[in-house]
C-alpha positions in Angstrom: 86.1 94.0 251.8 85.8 90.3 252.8 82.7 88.7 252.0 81.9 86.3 255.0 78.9 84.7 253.5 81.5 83.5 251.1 84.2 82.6 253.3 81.5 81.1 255.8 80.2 78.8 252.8 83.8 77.9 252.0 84.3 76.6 255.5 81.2 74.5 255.7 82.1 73.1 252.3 85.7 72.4 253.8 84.3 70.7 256.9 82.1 68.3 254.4 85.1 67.1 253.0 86.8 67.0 255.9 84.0 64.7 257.3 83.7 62.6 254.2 87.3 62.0 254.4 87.5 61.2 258.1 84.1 58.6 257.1 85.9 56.5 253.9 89.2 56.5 256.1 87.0 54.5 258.7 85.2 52.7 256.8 88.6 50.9 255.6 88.1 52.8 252.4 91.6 54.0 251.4 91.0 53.8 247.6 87.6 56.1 247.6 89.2 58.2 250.3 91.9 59.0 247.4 90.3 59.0 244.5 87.6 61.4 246.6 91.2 63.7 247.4 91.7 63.4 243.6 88.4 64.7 242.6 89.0 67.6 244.6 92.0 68.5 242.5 89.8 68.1 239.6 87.7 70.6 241.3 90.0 73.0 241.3 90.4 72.7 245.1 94.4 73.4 245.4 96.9 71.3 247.0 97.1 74.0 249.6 94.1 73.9 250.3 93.6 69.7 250.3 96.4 69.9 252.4 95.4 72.6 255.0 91.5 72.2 254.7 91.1 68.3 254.5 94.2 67.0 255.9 95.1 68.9 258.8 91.6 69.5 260.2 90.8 66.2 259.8 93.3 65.3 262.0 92.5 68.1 264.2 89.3 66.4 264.9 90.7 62.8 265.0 93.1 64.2 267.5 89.8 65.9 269.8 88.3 62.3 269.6 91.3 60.3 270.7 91.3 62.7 273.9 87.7 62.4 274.4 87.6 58.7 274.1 85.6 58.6 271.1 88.4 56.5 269.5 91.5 54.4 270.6 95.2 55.0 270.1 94.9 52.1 267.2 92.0 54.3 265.6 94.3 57.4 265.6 97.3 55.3 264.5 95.5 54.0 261.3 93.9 57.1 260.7 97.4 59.0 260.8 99.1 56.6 258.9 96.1 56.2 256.0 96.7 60.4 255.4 100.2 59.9 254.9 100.0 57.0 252.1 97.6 59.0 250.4 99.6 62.0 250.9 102.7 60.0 249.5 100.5 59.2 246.4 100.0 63.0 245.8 103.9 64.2 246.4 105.0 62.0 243.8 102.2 62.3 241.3 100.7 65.4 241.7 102.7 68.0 242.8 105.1 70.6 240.0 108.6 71.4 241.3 110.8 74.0 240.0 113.9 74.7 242.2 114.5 77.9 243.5 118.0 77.2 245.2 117.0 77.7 248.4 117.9 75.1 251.2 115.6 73.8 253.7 116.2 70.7 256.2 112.7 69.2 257.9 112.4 66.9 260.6 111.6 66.3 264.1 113.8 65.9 267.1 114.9 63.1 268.8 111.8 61.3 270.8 109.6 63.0 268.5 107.4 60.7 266.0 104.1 62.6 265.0 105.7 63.9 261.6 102.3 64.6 259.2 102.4 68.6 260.1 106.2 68.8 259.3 105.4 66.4 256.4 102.8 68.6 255.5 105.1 71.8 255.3 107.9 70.3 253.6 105.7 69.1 251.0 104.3 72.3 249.7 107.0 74.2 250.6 108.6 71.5 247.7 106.0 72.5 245.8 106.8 76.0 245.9 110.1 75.3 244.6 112.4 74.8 247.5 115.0 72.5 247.7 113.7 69.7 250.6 115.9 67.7 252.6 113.2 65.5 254.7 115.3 63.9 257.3 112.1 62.2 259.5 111.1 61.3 262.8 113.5 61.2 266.1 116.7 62.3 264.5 119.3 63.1 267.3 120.9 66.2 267.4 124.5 64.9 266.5 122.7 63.5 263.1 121.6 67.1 262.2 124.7 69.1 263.6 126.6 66.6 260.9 124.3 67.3 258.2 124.2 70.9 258.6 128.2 70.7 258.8 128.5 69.0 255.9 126.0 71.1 253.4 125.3 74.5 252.9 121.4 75.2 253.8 119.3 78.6 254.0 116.9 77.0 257.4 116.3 74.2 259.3 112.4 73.7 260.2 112.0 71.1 263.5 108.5 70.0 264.6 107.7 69.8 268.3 104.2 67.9 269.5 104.9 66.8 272.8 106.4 69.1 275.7 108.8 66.8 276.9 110.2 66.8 273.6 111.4 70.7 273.9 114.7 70.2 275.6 115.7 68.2 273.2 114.6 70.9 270.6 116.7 73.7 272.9 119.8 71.5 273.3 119.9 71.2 269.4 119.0 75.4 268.7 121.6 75.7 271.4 124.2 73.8 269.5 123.3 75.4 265.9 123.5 78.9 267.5 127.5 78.3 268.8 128.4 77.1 265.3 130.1 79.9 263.4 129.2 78.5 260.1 125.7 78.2 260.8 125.3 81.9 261.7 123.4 82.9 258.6 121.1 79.3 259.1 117.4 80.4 259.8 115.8 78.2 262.8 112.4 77.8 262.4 110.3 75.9 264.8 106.4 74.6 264.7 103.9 72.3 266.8 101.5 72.2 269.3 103.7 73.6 272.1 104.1 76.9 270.2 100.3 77.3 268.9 99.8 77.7 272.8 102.2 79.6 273.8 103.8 82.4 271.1 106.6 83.4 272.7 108.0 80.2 273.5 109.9 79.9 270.2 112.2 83.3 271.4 112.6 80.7 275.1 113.9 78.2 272.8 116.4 80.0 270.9 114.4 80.2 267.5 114.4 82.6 264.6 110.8 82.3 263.6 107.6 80.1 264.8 105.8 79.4 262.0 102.2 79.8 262.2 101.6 78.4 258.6 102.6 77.9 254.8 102.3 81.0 254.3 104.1 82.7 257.7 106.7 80.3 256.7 107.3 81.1 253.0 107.1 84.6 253.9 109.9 84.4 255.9 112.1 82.0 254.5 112.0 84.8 251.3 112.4 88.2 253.1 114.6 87.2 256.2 117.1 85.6 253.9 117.1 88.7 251.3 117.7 91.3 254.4 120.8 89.2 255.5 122.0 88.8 252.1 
């Protein structure tokens, strides 16, 4: 049975960090805001959870203020691009990596630049042990048809955040899906778009939408086992 007085003290812990973050960010504090990130490691708090919990809902709530006019576009920017040098500091120095031999190619499509929540994914998916091929922002589709041609890979995980974005994202499903050798190549897709709409991933032409980490990992291990 879940205990929600737990869980319910767990969130409001989570949202003081988050807060504390989102403050020492703004307050043109990069160092403290990492060395506060590293003390939550020392904590015991897990990567998934820094990640997830700190991370991602901070940015949640940057993202609510930027549309509310709390803050400017230059605000979000700096905030956005703070996470993902602290983030960088934790990839190479933090995380344990044992390969599993699985596969996996991460970017966004072409006209797409918000990258943290694919950056996010391909990071602990890393540290899970799967082989990461990070190819960035606004990669066009005859970049990742050549790649995929050219290496043998288990899925592909693209990252949508603006609508207009999603043709693009169809056009390159589309061309995967006619490729005979890429049969077997699991197309998982993830962003805004889909969080509102749950089918839309099937309109697209996708395998999976992944919810989260853990929707994801799920997958990637059980789909590939049935086809194999």
């Amino acid at each position: 049975m879940i205990n929600f007085n737990t869980e319910n003290k767990k969130i409001e812990k989570f949202e003081q960090f988050r807060d504390e973050y989102i403050k020492l960010i703004f307050n043109n504090e990069l160092d403290r805001a990492l060395k506060f990130i590293l003390n939550l490691k020392k904590m015991n708090f897990s990567i998934k959870d820094i990640y997830l919990n700190v991370f991602r809902e901070s940015l949640y709530k940057i993202g609510d203020m930027w549309e509310n006019n709390e803050i400017d576009v230059g605000d979000e920017h700096y905030f956005s691009e703070s996470t993902k040098i602290i983030m960088s500091h934790i990839f190479v120095n933090e995380f344990n990596h044992e390969e599993n031999q699985k596969n996996i190619i991460c970017g966004t499509i072409e006209g797409e630049y918000h990258e943290i929540g694919i950056k996010m994914i391909s990071d602990l998916l890393y540290a899970e042990g799967f082989n990461i091929n990070y190819l960035g922002t606004n990669v066009p589709i005859k970049s990742y048809m050549r790649f995929l041609n050219k290496n043998n890979f288990d899925a592909i995980l693209i990252s949508v955040t603006l609508k207009k974005n999603l043709d693009n994202l169809k056009k390159l499903v589309k061309s995967i899906k006619k490729e005979d050798n890429l049969k077997k190549l699991m197309v998982i897709v993830g962003g805004y778009p889909f969080y509102e709409d749950s089918n839309l991933y099937k309109k697209i032409g996708a395998d999976f939408f992944g919810n989260d980490i853990d929707d994801i990992k799920f997958y990637l291990k059980y789909e590939k086992e049935r086809n194999l």
